[in-house]
Structures are given as C-alpha cells and as structure tokens.
TIROLUM-589809 format. One record per atom (N, C-alpha, C, CB): x, z, y; atom name. Coordinates in pm, whole numbers, plus 50000, padded with zeros to 5 digits. Each point is the difference from the previous one (the first is absolute). Last residue first. Glycine has a CB too. Layout:
// residues N
X; Z; Y; CA
...
This chain:
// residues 198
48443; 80174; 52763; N
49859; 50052; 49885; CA
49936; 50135; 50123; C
50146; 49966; 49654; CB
50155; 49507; 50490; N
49913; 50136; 50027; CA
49930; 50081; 49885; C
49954; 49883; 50207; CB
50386; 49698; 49719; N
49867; 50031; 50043; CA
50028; 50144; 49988; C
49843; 49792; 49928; CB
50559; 49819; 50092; N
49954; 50115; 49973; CA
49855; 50085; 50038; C
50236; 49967; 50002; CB
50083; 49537; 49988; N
49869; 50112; 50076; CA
49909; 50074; 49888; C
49960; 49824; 50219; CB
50635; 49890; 49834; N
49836; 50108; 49914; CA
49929; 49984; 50107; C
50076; 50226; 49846; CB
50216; 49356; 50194; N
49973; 50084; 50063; CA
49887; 50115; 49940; C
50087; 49820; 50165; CB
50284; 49656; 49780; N
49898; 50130; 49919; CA
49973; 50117; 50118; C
50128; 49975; 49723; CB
50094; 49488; 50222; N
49995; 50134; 50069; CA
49887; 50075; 49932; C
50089; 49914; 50230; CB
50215; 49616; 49691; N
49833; 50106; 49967; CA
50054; 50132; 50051; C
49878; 49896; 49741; CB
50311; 49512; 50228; N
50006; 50113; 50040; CA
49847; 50124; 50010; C
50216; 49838; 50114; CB
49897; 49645; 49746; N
50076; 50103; 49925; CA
50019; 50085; 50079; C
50099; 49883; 49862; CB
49561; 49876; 50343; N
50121; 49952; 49963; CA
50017; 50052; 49847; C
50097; 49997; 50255; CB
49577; 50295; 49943; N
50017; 49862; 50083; CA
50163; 49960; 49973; C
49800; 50065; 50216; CB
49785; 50412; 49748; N
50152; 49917; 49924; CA
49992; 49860; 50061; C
50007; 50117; 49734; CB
49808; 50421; 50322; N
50013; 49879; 50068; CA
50131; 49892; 49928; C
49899; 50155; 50231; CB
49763; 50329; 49642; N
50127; 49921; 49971; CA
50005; 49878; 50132; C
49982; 50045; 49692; CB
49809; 50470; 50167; N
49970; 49909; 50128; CA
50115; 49911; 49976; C
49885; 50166; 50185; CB
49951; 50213; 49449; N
50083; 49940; 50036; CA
49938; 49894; 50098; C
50131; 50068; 49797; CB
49592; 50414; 50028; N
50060; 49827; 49992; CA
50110; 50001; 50117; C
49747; 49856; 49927; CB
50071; 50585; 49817; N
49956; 49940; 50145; CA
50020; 49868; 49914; C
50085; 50164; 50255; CB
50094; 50162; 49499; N
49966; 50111; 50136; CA
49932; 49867; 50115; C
50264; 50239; 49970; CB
49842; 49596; 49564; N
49927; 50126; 50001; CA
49961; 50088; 50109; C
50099; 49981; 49823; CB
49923; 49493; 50216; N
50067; 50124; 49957; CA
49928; 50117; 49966; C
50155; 49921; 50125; CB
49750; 49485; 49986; N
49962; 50168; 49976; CA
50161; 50033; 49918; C
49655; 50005; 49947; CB
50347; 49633; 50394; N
50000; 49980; 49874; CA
49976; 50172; 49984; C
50165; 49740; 49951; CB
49749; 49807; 50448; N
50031; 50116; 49941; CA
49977; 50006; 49886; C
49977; 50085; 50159; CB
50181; 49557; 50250; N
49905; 50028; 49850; CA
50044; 50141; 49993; C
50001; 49756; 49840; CB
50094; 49708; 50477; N
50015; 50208; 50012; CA
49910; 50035; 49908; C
50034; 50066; 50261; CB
50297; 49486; 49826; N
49880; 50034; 49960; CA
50027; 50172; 49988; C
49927; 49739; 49870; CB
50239; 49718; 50296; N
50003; 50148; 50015; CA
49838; 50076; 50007; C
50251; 49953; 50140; CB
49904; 49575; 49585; N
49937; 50075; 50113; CA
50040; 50134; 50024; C
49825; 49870; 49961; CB
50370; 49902; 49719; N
49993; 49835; 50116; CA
49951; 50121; 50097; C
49898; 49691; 49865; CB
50405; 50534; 49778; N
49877; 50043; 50063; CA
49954; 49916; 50056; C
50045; 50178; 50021; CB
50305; 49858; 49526; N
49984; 50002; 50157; CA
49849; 49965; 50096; C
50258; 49927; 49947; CB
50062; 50363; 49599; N
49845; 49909; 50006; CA
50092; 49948; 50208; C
49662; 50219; 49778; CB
50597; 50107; 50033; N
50004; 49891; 49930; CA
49899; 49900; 50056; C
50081; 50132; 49807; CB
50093; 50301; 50491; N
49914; 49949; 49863; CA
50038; 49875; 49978; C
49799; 50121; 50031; CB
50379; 50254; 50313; N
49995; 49898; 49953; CA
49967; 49983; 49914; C
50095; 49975; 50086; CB
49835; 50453; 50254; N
50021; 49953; 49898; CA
50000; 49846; 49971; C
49928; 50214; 49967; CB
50141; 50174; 50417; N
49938; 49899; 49929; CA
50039; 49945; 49865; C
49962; 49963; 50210; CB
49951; 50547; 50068; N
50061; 49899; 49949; CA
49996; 49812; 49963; C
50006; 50248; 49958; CB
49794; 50156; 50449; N
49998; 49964; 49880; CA
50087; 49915; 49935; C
49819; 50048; 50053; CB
50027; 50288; 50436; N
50082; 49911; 49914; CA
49994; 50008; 49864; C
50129; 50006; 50161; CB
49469; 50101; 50220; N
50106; 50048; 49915; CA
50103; 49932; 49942; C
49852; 50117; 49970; CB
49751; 50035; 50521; N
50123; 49929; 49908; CA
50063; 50039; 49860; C
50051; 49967; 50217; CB
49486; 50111; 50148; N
50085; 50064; 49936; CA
50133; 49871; 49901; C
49757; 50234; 50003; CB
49947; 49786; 50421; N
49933; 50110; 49913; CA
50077; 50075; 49912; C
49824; 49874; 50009; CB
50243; 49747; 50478; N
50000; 50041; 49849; CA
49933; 50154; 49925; C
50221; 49846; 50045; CB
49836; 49949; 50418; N
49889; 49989; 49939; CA
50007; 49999; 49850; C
49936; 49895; 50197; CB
50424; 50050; 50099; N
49923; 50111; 50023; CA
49880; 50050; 49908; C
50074; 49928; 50210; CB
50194; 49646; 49789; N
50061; 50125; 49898; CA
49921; 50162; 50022; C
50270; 49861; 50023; CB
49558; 49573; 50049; N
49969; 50169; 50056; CA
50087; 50058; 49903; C
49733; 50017; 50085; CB
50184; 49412; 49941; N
50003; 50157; 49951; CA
50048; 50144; 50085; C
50047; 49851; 49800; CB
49767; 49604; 50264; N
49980; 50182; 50077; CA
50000; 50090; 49942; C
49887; 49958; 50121; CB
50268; 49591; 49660; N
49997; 50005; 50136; CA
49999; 50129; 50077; C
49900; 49805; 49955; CB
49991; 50073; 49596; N
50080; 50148; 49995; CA
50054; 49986; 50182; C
50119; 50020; 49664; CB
49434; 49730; 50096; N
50155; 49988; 49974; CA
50065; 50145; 50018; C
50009; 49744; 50092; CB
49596; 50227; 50079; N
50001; 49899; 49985; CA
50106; 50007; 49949; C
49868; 49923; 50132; CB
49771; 50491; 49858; N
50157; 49940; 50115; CA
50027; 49843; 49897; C
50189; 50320; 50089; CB
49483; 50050; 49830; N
49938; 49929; 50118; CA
50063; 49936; 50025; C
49902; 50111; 50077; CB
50193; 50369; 49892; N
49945; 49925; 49895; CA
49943; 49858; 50081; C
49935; 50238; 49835; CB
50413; 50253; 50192; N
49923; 49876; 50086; CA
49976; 49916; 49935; C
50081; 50016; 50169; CB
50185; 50360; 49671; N
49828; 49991; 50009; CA
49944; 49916; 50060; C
49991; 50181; 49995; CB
50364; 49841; 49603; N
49979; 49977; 50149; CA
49873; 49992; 50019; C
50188; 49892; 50039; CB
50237; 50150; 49565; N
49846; 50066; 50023; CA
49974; 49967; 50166; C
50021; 50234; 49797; CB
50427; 49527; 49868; N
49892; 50098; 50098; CA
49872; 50012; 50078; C
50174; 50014; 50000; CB
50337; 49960; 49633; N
49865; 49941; 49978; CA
49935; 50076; 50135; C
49987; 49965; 49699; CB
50522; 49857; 50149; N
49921; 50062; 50111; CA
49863; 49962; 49989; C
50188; 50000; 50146; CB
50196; 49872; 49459; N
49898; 49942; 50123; CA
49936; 50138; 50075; C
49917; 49753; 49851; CB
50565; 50107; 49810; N
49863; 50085; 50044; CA
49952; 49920; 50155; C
50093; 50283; 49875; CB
50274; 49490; 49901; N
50016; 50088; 49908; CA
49895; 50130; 50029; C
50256; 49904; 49971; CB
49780; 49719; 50291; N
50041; 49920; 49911; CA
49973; 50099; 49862; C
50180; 49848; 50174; CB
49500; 50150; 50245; N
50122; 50034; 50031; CA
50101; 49936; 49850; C
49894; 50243; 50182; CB
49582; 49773; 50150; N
50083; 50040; 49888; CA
50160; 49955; 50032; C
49779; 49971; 49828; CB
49795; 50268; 50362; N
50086; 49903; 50047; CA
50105; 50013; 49926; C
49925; 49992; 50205; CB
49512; 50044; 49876; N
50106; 50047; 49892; CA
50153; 49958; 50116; C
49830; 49924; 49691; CB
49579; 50210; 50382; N
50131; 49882; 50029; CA
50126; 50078; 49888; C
49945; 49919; 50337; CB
49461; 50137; 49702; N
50129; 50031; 49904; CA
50130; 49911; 50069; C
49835; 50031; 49749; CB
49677; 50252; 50465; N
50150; 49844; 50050; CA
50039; 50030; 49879; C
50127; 49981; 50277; CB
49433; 50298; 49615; N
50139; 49994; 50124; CA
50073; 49936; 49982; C
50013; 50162; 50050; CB
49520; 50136; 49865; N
50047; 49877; 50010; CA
50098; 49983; 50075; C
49823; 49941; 49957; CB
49979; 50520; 49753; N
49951; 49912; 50157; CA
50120; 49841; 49915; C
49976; 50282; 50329; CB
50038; 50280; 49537; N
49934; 49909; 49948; CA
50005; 49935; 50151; C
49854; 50105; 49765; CB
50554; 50102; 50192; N
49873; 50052; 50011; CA
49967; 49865; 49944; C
49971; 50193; 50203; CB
50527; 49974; 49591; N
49935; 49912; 50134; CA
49794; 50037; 49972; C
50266; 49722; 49999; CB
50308; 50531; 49827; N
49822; 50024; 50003; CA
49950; 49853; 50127; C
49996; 50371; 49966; CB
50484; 49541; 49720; N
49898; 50094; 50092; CA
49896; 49954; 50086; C
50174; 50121; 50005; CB
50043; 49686; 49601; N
50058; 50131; 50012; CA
49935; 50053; 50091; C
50199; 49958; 49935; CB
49702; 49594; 50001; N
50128; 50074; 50017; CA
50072; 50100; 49983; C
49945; 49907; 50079; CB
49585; 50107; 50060; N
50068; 49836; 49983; CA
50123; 50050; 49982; C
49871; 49825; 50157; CB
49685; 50497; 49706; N
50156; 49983; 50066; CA
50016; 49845; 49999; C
50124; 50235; 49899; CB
49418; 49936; 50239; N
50079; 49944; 49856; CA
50093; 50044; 50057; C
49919; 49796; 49880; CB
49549; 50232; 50249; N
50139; 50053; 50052; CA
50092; 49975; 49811; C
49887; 50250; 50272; CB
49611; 49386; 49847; N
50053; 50174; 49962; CA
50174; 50061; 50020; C
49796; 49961; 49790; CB
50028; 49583; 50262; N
49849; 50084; 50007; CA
50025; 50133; 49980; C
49860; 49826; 49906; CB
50501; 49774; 50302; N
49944; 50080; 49861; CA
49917; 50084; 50044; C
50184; 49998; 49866; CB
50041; 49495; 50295; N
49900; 50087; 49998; CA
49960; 50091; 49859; C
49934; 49826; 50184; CB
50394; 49762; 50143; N
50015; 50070; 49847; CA
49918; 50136; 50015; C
50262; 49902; 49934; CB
49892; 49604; 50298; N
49941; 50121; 49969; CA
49963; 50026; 49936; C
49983; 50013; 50099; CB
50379; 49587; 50136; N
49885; 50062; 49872; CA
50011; 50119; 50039; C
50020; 49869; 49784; CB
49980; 49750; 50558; N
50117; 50153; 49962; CA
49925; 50024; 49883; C
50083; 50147; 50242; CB
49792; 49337; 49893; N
50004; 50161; 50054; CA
50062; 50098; 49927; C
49807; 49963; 50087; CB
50406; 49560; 49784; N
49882; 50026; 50083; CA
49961; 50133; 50105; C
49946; 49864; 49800; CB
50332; 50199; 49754; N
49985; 49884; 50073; CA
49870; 50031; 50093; C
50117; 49839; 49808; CB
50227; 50517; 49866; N
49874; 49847; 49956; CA
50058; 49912; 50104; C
49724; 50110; 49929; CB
50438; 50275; 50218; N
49984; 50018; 49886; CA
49890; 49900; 49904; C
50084; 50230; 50104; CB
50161; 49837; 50370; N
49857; 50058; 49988; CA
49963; 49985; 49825; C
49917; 49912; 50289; CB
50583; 50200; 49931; N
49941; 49874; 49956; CA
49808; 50052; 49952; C
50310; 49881; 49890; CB
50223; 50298; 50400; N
49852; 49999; 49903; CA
49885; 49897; 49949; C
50035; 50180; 50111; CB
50514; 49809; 49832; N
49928; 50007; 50146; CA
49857; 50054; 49941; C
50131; 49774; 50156; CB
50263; 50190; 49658; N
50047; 50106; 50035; CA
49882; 49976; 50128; C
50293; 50039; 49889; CB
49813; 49534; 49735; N
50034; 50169; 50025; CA
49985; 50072; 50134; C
50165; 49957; 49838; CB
49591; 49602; 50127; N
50113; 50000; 50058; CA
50029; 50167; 49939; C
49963; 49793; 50238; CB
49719; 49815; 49540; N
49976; 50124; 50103; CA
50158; 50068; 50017; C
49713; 50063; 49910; CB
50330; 49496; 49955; N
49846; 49981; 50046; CA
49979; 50122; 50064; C
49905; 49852; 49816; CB
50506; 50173; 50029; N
50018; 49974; 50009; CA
49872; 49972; 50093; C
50195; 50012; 49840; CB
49837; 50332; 49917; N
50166; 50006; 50041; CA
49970; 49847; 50130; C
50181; 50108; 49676; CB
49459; 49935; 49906; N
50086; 50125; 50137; CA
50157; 49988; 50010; C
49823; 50209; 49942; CB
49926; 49400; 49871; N
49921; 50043; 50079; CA
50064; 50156; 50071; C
49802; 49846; 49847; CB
50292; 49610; 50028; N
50052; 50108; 49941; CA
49923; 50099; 50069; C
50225; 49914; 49939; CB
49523; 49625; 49950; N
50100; 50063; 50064; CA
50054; 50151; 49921; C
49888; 49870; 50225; CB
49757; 49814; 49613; N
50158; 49936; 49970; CA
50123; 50059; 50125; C
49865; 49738; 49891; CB
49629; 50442; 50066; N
50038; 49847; 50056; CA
50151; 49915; 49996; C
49821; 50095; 50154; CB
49916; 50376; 49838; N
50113; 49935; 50008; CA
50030; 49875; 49994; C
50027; 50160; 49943; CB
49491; 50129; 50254; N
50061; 49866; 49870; CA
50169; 50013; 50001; C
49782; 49774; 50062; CB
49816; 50620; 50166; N
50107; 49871; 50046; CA
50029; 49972; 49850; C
50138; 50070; 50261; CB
49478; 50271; 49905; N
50006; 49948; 49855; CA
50129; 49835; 50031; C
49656; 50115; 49903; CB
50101; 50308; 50424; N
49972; 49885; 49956; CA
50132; 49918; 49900; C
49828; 50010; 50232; CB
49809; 50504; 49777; N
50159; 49926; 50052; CA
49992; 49849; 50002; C
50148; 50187; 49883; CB
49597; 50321; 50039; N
50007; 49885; 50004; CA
50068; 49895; 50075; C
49853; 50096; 49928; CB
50080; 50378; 49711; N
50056; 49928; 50088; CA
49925; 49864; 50039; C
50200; 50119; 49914; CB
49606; 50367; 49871; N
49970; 49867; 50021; CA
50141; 49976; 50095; C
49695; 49995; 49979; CB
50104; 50409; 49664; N
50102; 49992; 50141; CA
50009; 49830; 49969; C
50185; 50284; 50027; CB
49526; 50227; 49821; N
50006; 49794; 49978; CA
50080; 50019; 50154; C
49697; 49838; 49848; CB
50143; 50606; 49816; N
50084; 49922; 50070; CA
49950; 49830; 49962; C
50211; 50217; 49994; CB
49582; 50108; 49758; N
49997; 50076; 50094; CA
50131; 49942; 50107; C
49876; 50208; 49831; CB
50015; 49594; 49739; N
49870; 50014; 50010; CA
50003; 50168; 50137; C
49925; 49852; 49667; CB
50346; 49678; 50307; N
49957; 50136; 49899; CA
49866; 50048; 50087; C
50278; 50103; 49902; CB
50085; 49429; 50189; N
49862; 50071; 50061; CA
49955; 50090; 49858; C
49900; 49771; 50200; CB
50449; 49869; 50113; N
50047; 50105; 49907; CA
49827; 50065; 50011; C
50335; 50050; 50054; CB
49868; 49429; 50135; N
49950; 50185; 50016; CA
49988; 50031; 49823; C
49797; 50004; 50285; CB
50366; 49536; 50078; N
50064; 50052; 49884; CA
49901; 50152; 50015; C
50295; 49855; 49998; CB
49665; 49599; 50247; N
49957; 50191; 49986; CA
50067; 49984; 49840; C
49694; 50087; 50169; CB
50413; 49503; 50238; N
49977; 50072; 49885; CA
49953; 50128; 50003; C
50148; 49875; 49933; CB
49908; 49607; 50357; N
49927; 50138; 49983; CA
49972; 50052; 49875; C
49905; 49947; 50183; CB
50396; 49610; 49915; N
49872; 50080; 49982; CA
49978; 50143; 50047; C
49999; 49863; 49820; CB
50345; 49714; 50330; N
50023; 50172; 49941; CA
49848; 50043; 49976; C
50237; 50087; 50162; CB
49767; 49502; 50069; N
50121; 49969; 49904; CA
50021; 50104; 49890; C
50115; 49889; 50193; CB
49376; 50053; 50027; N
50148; 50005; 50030; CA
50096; 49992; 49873; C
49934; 50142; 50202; CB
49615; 49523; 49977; N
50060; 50124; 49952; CA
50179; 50046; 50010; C
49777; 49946; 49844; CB
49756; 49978; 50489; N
50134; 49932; 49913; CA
50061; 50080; 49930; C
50052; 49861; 50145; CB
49352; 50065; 49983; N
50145; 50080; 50013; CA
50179; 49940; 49922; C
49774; 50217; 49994; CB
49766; 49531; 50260; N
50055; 50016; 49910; CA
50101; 50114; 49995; C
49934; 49783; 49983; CB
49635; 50057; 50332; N
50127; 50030; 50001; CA
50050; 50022; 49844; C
49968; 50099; 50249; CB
49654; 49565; 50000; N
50062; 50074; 49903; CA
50142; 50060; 50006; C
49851; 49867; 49897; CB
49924; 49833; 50463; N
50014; 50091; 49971; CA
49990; 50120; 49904; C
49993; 49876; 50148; CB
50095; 49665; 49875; N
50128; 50088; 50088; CA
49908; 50105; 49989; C
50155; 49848; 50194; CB
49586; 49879; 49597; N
50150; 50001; 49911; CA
50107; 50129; 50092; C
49987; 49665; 49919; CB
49608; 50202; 50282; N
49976; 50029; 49870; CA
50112; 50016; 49941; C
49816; 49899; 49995; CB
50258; 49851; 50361; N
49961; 50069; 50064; CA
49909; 50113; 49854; C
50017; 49798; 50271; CB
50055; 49733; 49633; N
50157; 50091; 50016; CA
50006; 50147; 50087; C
50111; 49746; 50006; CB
49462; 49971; 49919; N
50078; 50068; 49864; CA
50124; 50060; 50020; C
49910; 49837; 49870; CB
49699; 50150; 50496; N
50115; 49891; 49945; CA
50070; 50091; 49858; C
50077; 49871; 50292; CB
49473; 50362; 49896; N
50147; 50001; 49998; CA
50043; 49860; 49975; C
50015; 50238; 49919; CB
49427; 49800; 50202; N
50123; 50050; 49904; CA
50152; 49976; 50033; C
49832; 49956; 49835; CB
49618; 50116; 50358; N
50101; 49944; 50019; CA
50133; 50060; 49909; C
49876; 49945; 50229; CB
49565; 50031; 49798; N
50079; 50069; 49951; CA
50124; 49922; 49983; C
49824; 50132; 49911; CB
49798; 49645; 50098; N
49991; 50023; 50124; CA
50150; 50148; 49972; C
49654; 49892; 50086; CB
50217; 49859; 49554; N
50058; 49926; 50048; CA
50006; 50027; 50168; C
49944; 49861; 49781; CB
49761; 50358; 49901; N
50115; 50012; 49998; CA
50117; 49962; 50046; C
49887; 50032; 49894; CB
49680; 49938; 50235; N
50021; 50135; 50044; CA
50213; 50003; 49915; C
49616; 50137; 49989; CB
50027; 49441; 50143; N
50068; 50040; 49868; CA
50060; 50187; 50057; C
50104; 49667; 49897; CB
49657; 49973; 50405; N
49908; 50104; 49950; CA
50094; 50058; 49911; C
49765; 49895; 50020; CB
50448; 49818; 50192; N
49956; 50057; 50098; CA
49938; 50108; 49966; C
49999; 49823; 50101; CB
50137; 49790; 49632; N
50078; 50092; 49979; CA
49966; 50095; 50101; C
50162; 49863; 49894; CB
49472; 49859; 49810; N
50087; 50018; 50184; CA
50113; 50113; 49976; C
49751; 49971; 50188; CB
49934; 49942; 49452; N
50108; 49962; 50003; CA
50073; 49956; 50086; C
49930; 49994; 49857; CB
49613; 50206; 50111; N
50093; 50095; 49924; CA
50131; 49888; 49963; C
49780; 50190; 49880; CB
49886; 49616; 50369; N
50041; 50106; 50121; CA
50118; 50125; 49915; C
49702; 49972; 50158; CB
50093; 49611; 49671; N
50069; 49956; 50046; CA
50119; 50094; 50087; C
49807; 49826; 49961; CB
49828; 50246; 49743; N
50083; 49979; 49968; CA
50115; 49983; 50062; C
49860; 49963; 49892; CB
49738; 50107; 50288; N
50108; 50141; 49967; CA
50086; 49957; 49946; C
49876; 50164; 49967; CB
49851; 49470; 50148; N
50069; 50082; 50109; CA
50045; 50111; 49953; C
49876; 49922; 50157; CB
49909; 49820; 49545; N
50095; 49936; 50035; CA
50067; 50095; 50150; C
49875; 49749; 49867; CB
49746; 50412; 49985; N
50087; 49998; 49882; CA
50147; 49947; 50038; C
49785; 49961; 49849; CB
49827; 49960; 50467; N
50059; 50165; 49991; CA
50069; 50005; 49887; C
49820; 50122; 50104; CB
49990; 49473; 49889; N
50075; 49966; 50139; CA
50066; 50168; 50017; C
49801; 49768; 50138; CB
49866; 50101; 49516; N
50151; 49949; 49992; CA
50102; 50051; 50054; C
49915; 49840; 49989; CB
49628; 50309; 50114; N
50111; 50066; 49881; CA
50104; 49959; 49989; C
49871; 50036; 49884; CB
49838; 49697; 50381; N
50069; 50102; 50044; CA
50097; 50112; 49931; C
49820; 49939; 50120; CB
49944; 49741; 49686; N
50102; 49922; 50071; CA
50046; 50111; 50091; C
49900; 49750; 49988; CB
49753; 50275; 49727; N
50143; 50024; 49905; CA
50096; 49945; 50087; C
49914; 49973; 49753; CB
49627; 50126; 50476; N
50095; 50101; 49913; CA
50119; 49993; 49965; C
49847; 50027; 49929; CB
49848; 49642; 50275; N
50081; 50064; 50107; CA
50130; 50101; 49912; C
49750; 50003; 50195; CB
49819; 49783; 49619; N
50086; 49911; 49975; CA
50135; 50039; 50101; C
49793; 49819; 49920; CB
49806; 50413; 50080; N
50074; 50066; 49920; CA
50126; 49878; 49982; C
49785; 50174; 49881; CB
49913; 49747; 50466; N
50084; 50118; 50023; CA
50078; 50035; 49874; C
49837; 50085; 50170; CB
C-alpha cells in the first residue's frame, strides 16, 4: 500500500498542474476583451480651437469684474472695416458672446449699471464704437442679438496705436475713480471708464 503513495501524489500534482493551466479554469482569460481599434474609438479627444478662450479681470479689495471671451488671431488679415464689417454688431472676441461680470454697482461709461452679468457686443465703427450691455447671456455669436434686451449702451472713441495686437485682447488698467475696460486688436483701442460705487 505505501508503494501506492508517491504514485498517487504524482498523479494529483500533475493534475492541478495541469488544471491551473486550462484556459477554462484561468478566471482571467475567461474575461472577454475589446479589439484594440474598438479601445482607441472609444477615447474621445477634445479639439482644439482656432480662437482660445480668454479672461481679462480686475480684482480690489471691494470690486472684481471678470470678462470672458474668445480670443480671434489676425492672421495677416485686415480686421475692422473689413474681417469685422463697420456698423454691424459684432459679439466681441469670438466663438460665444463675451461676458462681462461685476460684483458690485459701477458707472460703465458714465452711467449708473447694477451689479450682475451681461452680453458685451460692440459695433464698431471707424471713428467710435457702440459699446453694449445685454441681458441675455448664453448667446453664440451675435446671431440672437436682442436690441430689446439691452441694458444699456455707450459710444466711445477710438483710438490708433503704434504697437499692433496678433490677438484681440481685453485688459484693464487702474484709475483713480475705478479702471479702464480696454479692447485692443490690430492697431486699434477702445477705452471704456468704470467708475466704482463708494
């Protein structure tokens, strides 16, 4: 009988072995996988855009006012008069309508606007631009502009500079009664006070 032992031992050794390399028993290999190209498709990638996404803000220590806009290239074109057409409105950047958000009541312009968030469209012009406040927020371009839905309008001068701008770009610059809301692009700069609330 004991001469029975190592042969049976054998014989159960050799069988798990055999049984931990059945692909039947493998738990991993029972777990069904993707084709690689089926892996690949489905990663989505974001694209990027032509016009970034810019922020320009202003921030003390009892006001902050945030634009955000999307950020077009000249690109060896001519740009107002010609790329943006005088006398139309134009969503002011690119992409979605920039907005323009203050935390506290300011003058724009000269006059009184509330605290909140609102459309900046402009529509410029050769010798002043039409700056304007809008409440419908949300808008793609200037497609569904709303004259109704305005808040408030002002006309401004423009000015020509030396430097020239690849990107249209929106910035502010402290004053004593507030900051300056600039938009420059090309050789062209518009200026707009905001005047803070005491």
């Amino acid at each position: 009988m004991k001469s029975f032992i190592p042969v049976i031992t054998s014989i159960l050794l050799s069988y798990q072995f055999v049984s931990a390399q059945s692909p039947a028993k493998d738990p991993v290999l029972k777990t069904p996988s993707l084709p690689v190209s089926s892996r690949v498709d489905s990663i989505i990638t974001p694209r990027p855009r032509t016009s970034p996404v810019a922020l320009a803000q202003y921030k003390s220590t009892n006001m902050y006012i945030r634009v955000v806009y999307g950020q077009p290239l000249k690109r060896g074109r001519e740009v107002f008069g010609v790329l943006q057409p005088y006398g139309q409105v134009w969503r002011t950047g690119a992409n979605e309508a920039t907005e323009i958000t203050f935390t506290k009541d300011v003058k724009f312009g000269g006059k009184p606007l509330r605290a909140g968030t609102y459309t900046l469209f402009t529509i410029p012009d050769a010798e002043k631009w039409t700056i304007i406040l809008n409440g419908e927020l949300g808008q793609w371009g200037a497609f569904s502009y709303d004259p109704a839905k305005n808040t408030l309008t002002v006309d401004t001068k423009v000015d020509l500079i030396k430097e020239t701008y690849e990107a249209f770009t929106i910035k502010f610059d402290e004053t004593k009664s507030g900051a300056d809301l600039s938009l420059l692009w090309d050789k062209t700069k518009v200026t707009i006070p905001v005047a803070f609330e005491k």
